[in-house]
C-alpha positions in Angstrom: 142.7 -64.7 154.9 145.8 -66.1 155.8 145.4 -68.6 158.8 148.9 -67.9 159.9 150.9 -64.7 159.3 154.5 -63.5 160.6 156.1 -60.8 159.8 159.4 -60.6 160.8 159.6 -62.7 164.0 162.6 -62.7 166.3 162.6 -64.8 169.4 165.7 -64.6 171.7 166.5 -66.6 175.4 168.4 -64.7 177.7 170.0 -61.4 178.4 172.9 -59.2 177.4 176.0 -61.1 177.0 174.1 -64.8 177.5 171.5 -63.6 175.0 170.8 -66.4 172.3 168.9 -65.2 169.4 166.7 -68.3 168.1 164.8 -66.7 165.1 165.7 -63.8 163.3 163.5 -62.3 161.2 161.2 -64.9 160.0 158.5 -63.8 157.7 156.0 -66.2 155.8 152.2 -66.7 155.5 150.3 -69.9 155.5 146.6 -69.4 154.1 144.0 -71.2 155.6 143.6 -74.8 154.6 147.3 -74.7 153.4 149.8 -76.9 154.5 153.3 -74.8 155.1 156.7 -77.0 156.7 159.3 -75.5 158.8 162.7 -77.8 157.8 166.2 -77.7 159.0 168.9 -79.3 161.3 168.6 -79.4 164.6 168.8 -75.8 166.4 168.2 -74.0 163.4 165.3 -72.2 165.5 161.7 -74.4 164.0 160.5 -75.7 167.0 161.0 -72.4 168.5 158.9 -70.6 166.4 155.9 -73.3 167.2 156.8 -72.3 170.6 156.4 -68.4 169.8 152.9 -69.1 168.4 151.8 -70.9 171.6 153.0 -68.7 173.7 155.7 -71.1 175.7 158.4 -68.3 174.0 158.0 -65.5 176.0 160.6 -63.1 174.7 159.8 -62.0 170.8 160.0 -59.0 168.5 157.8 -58.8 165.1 154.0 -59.2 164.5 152.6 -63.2 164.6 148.8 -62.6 163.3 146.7 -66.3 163.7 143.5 -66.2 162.0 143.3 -62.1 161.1 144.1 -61.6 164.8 147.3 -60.3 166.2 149.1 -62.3 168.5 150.4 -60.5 172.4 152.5 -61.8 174.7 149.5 -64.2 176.6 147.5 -66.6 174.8 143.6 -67.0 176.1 141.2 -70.0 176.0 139.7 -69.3 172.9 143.4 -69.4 170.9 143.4 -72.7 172.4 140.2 -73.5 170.8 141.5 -72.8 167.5 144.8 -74.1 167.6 146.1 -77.0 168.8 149.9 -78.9 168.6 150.8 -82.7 168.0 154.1 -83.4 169.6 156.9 -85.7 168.5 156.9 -88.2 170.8 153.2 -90.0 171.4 154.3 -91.6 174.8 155.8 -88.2 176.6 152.5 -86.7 175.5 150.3 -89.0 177.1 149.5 -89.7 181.2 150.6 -93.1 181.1 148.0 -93.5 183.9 145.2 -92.0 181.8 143.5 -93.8 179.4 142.2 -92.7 176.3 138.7 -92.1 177.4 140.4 -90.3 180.4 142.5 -88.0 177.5 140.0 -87.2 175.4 137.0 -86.5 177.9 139.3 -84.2 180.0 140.1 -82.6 177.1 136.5 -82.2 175.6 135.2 -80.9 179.3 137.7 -78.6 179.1 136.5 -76.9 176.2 132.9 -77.1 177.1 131.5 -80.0 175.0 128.7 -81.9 176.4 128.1 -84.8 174.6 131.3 -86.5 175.4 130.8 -90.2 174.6 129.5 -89.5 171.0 132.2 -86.9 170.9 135.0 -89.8 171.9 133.5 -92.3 169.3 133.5 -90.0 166.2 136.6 -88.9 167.0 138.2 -92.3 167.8 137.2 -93.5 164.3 138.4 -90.0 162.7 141.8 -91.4 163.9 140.9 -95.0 162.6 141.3 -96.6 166.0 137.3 -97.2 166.9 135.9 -97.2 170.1 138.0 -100.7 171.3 140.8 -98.8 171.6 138.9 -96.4 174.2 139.4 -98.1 177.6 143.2 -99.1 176.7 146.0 -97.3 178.3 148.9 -95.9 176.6 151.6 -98.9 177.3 149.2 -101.1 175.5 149.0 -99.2 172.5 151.9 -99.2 169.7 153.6 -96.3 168.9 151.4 -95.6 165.7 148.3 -96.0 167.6 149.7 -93.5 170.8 150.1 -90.4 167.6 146.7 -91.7 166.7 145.4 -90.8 170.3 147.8 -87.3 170.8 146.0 -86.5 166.8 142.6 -87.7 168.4 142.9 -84.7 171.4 144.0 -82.4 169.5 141.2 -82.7 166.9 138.6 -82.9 170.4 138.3 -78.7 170.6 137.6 -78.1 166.5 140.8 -76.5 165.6 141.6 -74.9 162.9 145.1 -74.6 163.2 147.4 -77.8 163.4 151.1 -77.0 164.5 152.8 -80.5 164.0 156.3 -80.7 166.0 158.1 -83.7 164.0 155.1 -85.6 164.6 156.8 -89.0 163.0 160.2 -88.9 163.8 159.5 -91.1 166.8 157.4 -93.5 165.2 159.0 -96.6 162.0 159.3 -96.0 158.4 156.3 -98.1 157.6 153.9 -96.2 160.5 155.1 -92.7 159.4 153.2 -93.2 155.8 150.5 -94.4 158.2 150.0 -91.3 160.0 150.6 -88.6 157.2 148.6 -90.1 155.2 145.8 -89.4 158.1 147.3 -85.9 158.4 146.7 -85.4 155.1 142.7 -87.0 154.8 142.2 -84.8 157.9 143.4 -81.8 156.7 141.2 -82.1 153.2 138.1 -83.6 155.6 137.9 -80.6 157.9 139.6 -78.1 156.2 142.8 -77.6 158.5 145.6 -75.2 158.5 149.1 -77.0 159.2 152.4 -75.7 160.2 154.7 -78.3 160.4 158.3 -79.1 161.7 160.6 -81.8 160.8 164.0 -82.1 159.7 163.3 -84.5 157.0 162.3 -82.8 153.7 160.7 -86.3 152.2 157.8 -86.2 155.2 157.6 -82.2 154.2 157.0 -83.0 150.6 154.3 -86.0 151.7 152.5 -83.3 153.2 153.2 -79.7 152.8 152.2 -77.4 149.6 155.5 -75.0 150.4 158.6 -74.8 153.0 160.9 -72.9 154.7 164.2 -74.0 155.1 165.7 -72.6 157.9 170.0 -72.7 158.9 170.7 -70.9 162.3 167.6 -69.2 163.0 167.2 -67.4 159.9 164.8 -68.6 156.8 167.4 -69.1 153.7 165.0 -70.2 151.4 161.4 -70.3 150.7 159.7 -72.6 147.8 157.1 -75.0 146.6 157.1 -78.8 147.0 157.2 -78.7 143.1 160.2 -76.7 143.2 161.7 -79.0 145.7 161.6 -82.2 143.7 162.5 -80.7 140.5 165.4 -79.6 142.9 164.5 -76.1 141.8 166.7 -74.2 144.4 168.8 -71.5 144.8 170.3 -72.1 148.5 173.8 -74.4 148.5 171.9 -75.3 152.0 169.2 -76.4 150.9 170.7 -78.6 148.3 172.7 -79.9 150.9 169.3 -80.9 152.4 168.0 -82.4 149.4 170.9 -84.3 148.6 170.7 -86.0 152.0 167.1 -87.9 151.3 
């Protein structure tokens, strides 16, 4: 079973003449425990389909199946429970008056956990911060270590689906390798699906088995990471891509 399926998606903002259309047509699968990536410049309609899936998009055309079940136009508490989305910038994410115990038990009482302190604690070393990070607040905590947190809740319900909105693009060089790499031993460790977003293909290819490359709204090309390094293509955009690492 796939954990992600769309089949022909088209997500539009507006009406008649000021109609924008965002996506057009995008079909691809991502099974479950695969690791698919969403690339392209700015405005070439990603993000939006992240936003489809959640349900922030409101006006769409297509079929968006999540886990074998097909997708309407509201979204209830237990699609919340399987999926889950780390955003790009850590410190927007967070209450900069909450701190992390604050984020993570609102988050687990939410979705009807009990045993919240243990719950914290395993998850806090999950992340590899440990529990003297769990008092702190999130302007005492370094960029890295913020992702670390927004990762942490968004691991609290037991998803099973990860959609990853450029989730390194804010952070340095040196920390990105830091937090894909976790991406990565989380995904193996708990068997996550991940749909990521970025427009850098080298942070794709660190985590991602295949990607979409996607040039105003539409998907031009779809291939392996494989293919991608052996530059394997057959889209002059997607070389143009490739030649910009």
């Amino acid at each position: 079973m796939n954990g992600i399926d769309l089949q022909d998606l088209n997500v539009w903002f507006g009406d008649y003449e000021e109609r924008v259309d965002a996506v057009k047509s995008a079909t691809f699968s991502v099974p479950e425990g695969g690791s698919f990536g969403l690339v392209g410049e700015s405005g070439s309609g990603k993000s939006t389909i992240l936003r489809a899936i959640t349900g922030l998009a409101s006006d769409w055309s297509g079929r968006m199946d999540v886990l074998g079940k097909p997708l309407g136009k509201t979204r209830d508490r237990q699609f919340y429970r399987q999926v889950q989305m780390v955003f790009q910038d850590p410190y927007a994410s967070l209450h900069p008056r909450h701190s992390v115990d604050a984020v993570l038990s609102e988050t687990l009482q939410l979705h009807g956990f009990s045993d919240v302190d243990a719950r914290i604690s395993k998850l806090l070393d999950d992340v590899g911060l440990g529990s003297t990070f769990r008092f702190r607040y999130p302007h005492q905590l370094s960029g890295g270590q913020r992702q670390r947190v927004a990762i942490a809740r968004s691991l609290a319900a037991e998803p099973a689906i990860l959609l990853l909105d450029e989730p390194t693009s804010a952070l340095d060089v040196s920390v990105q390798a830091e937090i894909l790499n976790l991406l990565t031993d989380l995904r193996a460790e708990r068997n996550l699906t991940y749909l990521m977003v970025s427009h850098d293909l080298a942070v794709v290819g660190h985590i991602c088995d295949h990607i979409a490359v996607m040039q105003h709204g539409e998907i031009v090309e779809t291939l392996s990471v494989e293919d991608m390094r052996a530059r394997k293509v057959k889209n002059a955009y997607t070389e143009h891509l490739l030649a910009s690492i």
